[in-house]
C-alpha positions as CSV (number, residue, x, y, z in Angstrom):
1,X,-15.1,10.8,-3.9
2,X,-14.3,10.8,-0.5
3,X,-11.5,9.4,1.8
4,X,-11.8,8.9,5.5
5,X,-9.0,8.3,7.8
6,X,-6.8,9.8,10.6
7,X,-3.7,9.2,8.1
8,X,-1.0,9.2,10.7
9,X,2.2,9.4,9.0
10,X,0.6,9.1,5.7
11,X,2.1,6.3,4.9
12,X,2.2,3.7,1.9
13,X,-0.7,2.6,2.7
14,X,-2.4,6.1,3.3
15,X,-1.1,7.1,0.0
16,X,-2.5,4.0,-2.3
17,X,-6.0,5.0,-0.5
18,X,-5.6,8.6,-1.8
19,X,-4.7,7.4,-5.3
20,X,-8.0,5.4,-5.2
21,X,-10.1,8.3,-4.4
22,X,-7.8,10.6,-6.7
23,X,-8.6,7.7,-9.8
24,X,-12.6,7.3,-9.2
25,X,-12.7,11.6,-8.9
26,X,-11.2,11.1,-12.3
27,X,-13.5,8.7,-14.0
28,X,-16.9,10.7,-12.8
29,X,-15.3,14.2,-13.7
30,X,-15.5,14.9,-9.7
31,X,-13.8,16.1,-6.5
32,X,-11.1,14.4,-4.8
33,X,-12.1,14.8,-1.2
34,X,-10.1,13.6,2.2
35,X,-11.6,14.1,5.5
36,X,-9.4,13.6,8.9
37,X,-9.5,15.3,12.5
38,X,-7.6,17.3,14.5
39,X,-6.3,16.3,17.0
40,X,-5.6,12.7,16.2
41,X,-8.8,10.8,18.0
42,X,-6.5,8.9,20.4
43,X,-5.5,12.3,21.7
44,X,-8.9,12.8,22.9
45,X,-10.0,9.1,23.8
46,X,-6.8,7.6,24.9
47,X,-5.4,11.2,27.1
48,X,-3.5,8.6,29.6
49,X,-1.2,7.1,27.2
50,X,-1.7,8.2,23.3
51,X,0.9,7.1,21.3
52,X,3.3,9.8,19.8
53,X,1.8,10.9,16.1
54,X,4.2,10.3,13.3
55,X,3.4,13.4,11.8
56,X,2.0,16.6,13.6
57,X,-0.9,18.8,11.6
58,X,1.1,20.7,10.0
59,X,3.5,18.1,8.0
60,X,0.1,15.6,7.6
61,X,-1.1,18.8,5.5
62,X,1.7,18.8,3.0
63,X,2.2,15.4,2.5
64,X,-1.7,15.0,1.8
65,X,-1.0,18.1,-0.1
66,X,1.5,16.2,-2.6
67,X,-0.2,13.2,-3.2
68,X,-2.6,15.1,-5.9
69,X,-5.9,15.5,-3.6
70,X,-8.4,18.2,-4.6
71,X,-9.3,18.8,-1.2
72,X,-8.6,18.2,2.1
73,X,-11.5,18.6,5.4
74,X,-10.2,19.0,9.1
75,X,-13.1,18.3,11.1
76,X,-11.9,19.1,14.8
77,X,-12.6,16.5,17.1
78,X,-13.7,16.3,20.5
79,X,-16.1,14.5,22.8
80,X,-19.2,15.7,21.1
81,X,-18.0,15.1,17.8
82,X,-17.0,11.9,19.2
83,X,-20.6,10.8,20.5
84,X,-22.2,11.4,17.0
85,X,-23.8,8.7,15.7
86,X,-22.7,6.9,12.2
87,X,-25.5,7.8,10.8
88,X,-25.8,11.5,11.6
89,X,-22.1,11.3,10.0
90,X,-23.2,9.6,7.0
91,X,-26.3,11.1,5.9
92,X,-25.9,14.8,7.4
93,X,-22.2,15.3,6.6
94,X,-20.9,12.6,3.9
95,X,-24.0,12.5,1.9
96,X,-25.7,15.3,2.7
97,X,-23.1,18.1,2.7
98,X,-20.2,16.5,0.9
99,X,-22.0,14.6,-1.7
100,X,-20.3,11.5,-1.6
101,X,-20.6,10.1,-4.8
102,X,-17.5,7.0,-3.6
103,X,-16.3,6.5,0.1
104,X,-13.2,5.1,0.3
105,X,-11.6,3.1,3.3
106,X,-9.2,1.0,4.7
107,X,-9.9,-2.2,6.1
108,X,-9.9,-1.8,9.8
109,X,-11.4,1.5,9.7
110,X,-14.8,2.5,11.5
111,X,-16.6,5.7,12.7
112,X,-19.3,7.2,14.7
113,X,-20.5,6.6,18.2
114,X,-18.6,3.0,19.4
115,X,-17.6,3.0,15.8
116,X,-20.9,2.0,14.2
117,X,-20.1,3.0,10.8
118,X,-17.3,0.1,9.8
119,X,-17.8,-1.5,6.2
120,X,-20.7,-3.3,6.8
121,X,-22.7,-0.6,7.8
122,X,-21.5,1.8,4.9
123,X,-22.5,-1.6,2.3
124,X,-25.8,-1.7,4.3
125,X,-26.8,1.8,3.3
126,X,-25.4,2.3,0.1
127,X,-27.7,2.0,-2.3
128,X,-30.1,3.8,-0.6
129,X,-27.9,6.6,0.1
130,X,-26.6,6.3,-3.3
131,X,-22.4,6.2,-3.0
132,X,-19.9,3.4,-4.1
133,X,-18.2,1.5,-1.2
134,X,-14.9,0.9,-2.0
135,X,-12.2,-0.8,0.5
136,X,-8.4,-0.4,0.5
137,X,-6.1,-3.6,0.3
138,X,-3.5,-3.7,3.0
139,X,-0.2,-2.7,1.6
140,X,2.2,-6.0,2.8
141,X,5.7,-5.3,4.3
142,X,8.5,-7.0,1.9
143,X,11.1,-7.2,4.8
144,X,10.7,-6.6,8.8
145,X,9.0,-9.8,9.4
146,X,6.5,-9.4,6.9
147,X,2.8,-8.4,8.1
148,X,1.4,-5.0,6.3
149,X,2.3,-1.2,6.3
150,X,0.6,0.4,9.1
151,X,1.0,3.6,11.3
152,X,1.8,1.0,14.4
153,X,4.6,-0.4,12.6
154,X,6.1,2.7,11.7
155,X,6.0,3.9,15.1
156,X,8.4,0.6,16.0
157,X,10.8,0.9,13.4
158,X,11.6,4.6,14.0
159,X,11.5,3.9,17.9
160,X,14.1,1.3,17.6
161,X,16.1,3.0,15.7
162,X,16.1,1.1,12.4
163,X,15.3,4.5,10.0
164,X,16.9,3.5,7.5
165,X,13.7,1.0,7.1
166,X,11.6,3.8,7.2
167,X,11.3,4.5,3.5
168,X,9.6,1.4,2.7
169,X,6.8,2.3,4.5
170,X,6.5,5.9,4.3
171,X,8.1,6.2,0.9
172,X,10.5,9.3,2.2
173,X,12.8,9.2,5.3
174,X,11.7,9.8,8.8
175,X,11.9,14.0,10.0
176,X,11.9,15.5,12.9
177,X,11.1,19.0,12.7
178,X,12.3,21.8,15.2
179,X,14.1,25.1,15.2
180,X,17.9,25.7,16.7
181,X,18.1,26.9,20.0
182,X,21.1,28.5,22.2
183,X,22.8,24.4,23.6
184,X,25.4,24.3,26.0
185,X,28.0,25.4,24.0
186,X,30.4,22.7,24.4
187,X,30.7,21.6,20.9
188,X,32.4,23.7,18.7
189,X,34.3,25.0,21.7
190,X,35.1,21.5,23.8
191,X,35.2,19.2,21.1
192,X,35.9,21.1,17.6
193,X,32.5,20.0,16.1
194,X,30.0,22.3,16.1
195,X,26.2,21.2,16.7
196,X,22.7,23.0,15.8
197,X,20.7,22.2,19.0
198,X,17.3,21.4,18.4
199,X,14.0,22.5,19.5
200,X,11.9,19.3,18.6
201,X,8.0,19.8,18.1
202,X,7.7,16.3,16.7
203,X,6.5,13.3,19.0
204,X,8.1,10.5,17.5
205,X,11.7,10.4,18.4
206,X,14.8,7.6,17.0
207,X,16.1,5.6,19.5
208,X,19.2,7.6,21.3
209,X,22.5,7.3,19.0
210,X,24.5,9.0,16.5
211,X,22.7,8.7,12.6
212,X,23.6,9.7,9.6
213,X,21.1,12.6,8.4
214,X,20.2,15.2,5.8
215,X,19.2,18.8,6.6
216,X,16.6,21.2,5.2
217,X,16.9,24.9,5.7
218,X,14.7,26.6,3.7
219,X,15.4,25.6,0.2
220,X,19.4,24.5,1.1
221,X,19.9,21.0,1.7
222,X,23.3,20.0,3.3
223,X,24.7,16.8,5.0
224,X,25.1,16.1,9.0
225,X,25.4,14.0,11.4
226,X,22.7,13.7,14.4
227,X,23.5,12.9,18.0
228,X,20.1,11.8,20.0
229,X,20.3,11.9,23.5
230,X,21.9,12.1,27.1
231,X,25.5,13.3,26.1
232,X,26.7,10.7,29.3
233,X,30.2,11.8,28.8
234,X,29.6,15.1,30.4
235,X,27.0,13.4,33.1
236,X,24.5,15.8,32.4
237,X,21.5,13.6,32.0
238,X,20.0,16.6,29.5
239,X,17.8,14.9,26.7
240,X,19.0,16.5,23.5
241,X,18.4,16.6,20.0
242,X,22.4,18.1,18.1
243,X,23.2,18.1,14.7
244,X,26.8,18.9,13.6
245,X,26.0,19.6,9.5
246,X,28.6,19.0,7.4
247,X,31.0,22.0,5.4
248,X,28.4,24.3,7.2
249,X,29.7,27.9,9.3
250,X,26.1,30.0,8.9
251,X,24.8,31.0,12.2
252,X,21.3,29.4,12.0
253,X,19.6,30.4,15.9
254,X,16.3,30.9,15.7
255,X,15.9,29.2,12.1
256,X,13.7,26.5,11.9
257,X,15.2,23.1,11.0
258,X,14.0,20.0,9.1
259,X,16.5,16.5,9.6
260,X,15.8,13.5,7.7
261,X,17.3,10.3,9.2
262,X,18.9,8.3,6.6
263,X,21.2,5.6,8.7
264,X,22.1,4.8,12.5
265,X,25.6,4.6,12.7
266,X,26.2,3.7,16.5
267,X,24.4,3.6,20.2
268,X,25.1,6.3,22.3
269,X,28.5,5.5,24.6
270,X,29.8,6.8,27.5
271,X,33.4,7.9,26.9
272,X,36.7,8.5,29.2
273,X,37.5,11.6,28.4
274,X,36.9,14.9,26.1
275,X,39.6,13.5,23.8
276,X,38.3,9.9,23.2
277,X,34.8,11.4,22.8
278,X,36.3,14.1,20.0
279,X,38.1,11.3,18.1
280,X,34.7,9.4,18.1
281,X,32.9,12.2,16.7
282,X,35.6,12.0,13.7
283,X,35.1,8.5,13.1
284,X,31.4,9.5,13.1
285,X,31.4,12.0,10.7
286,X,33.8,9.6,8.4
287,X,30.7,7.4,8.7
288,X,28.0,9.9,7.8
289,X,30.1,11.3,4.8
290,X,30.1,7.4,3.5
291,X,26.4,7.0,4.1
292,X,25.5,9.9,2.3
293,X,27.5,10.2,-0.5
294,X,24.9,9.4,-3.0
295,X,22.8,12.2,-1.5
C-alpha cells in the first residue's frame, strides 16, 4: 500500500492520507509504504522562484516517522527523473519493484513526464496492473476563510504571522530549527535580557515581530520569547532570528535549537531610546508568560 506525494509540511491533510495507506496495509496483512523526493520538485522545476518548504528533509522524516508508516522511500529527483514517463513510474517502480497492492493520492496530485500519471490515468490501468486506486478527500479549513488544508495555505498563515493558526492545519505548532550562534552581544549587556541568536536552516520564516514561543533543547523544554527581525532601534538593518528563554542562565553556543511559535504578541517597532526599548521587552515577556502558562 503505497502513498505518493511531496508532503510539504505534512500537514492534516498529508497525515489523513498516511492513515489511509497505514488502514488498507492493515486489512491485507501488508506494508505501509510512502514514497516522496528529495529535493522538493519545485526546487528543481521552478529554480527562479521556489517557494520556501515548510519543512526541510530532515524534519519531513520524523514527522512521517510518527504518523505509524512502515516505510518511507526518498527517490532523489532531478531532471532525468523528472522526464520519466508515467508509465515507466508505474509499471517499473510502483508495480514492478514496490508491489503496489493500493496507491493512494490526493486529489490534485499527478506524476511522470508533464504529469501524465494523475487519477485518471492510475483508474485507466488498474485492473490490468492489478492495485486499488484510492483518492484522498480534501481536509476543509474550519476558520481562515474556509477553503481546504493545503501546503499553500500554510505557507500564508505562518508568513503573516498568524501562528497561532498554525495548529489547525499542521496539527503541532510551526518550528524553525537552527543552532545559537555568537549575536551582537547587546542583550543581556544593553538591555538586561539575554537572547540565544539563531542560526536558522529553515525556509519558512513568521512575519518580523516579537511571539510568544516554546524551546526544545534536547529533551528540556523551557518558555521564551522570540524577536524576528531588523532590531531598528539600533539601525542596524541585521536580519535576525533572538530568543530570550525564560528562567534560563545555561550557556547554550553551538547547541542546536528547536522554537515552536505559539502566539504573536506585537509588530516589530522602532523605539526612542535603549530605555523605552528595555521596558518594552518587559511588557513582552509579561505577555509571553500569559500566553504560555498552560504550556
Amino acid at each position: 500500500m503505497v502513498a505518493i506525494g511531496n508532503f510539504d509540511g505534512v500537514h492534516k491533510g498529508h497525515q489523513a492520507i498516511f492513515h489511509q495507506v497505514i488502514e488498507k496495509a492493515e486489512s491485507f496483512q501488508g506494508t505501509s509504504v510512502a514514497i516522496t523526493f528529495e529535493p522538493h520538485p519545485v526546487k528543481e522545476l521552478n529554480k527562479e522562484n521556489p517557494p520556501p518548504l515548510i519543512t526541510l528533509y530532515e524534519q519531513k522524516v520524523e514527522l512521517i516517522a510518527k504518523t505509524g508508516l512502515d516505510v518511507l522511500i526518498c527517490i532523489p529527483f532531478n531532471k532525468e527523473f523528472a522526464a520519466l514517463p508515467a508509465d515507466r513510474f508505474l509499471e517499473d517502480i510502483l508495480v514492478r519493484k514496490i508491489g503496489a497492492r493500493a496507491i493512494v493520492i490526493g486529489k490534485d496530485y499527478a506524476f511522470g513526464k508533464n504529469r501524465e500519471g494523475n487519477i485518471d490515468y492510475l483508474r485507466q490501468n488498474a485492473e490490468r496492473l492489478g492495485y486499488e486506486v484510492i483518492v484522498t478527500n480534501w481536509i476543509p479549513m474550519t476558520h481562515n476563510g474556509g477553503g481546504r488544508i493545503s501546503s499553500t495555505r500554510v505557507r500564508e498563515i505562518v508568513m503573516s504571522g498568524n501562528v497561532e493558526d498554525a495548529p489547525a492545519l499542521l496539527g503541532r505548532y510551526y518550528q524553525l530549527r537552527g543552532s545559537v550562534r555568537s549575536g551582537r552581544n547587546r542583550g543581556g549587556r544593553l538591555l538586561g535580557f539575554p537572547t540565544a541568536n539563531i542560526n536558522v536552516v529553515d525556509e519558512l520564516c513568521p512575519k518580523t515581530g516579537v511571539y510568544a514561543v516554546t524551546v526544545e533543547l534536547g529533551e528540556d523544554h523551557f518558555k521564551g520569547v522570540a524577536n524576528i527581525g531588523y532590531s531598528p532601534t539600533f539601525d542596524d538593518h541585521q536580519f535576525t532570528i533572538e530568543v530570550h528563554i525564560l528562567d534560563f542562565n545555561r550557556d547554550i553556543y553551538g547547541k542546536k535549537i528547536r522554537v515552536n511559535f505559539i502566539h504573536r504578541i506585537r509588530d516589530e517597532k522602532k523605539f526612542s531610546n535603549i530605555d523605552e526599548l528595555s521596558a518594552q521587552i518587559q511588557q513582552d515577556i509579561f505577555a509571553g508568560r500569559q500566553l504560555l502558562s498552560n504550556f
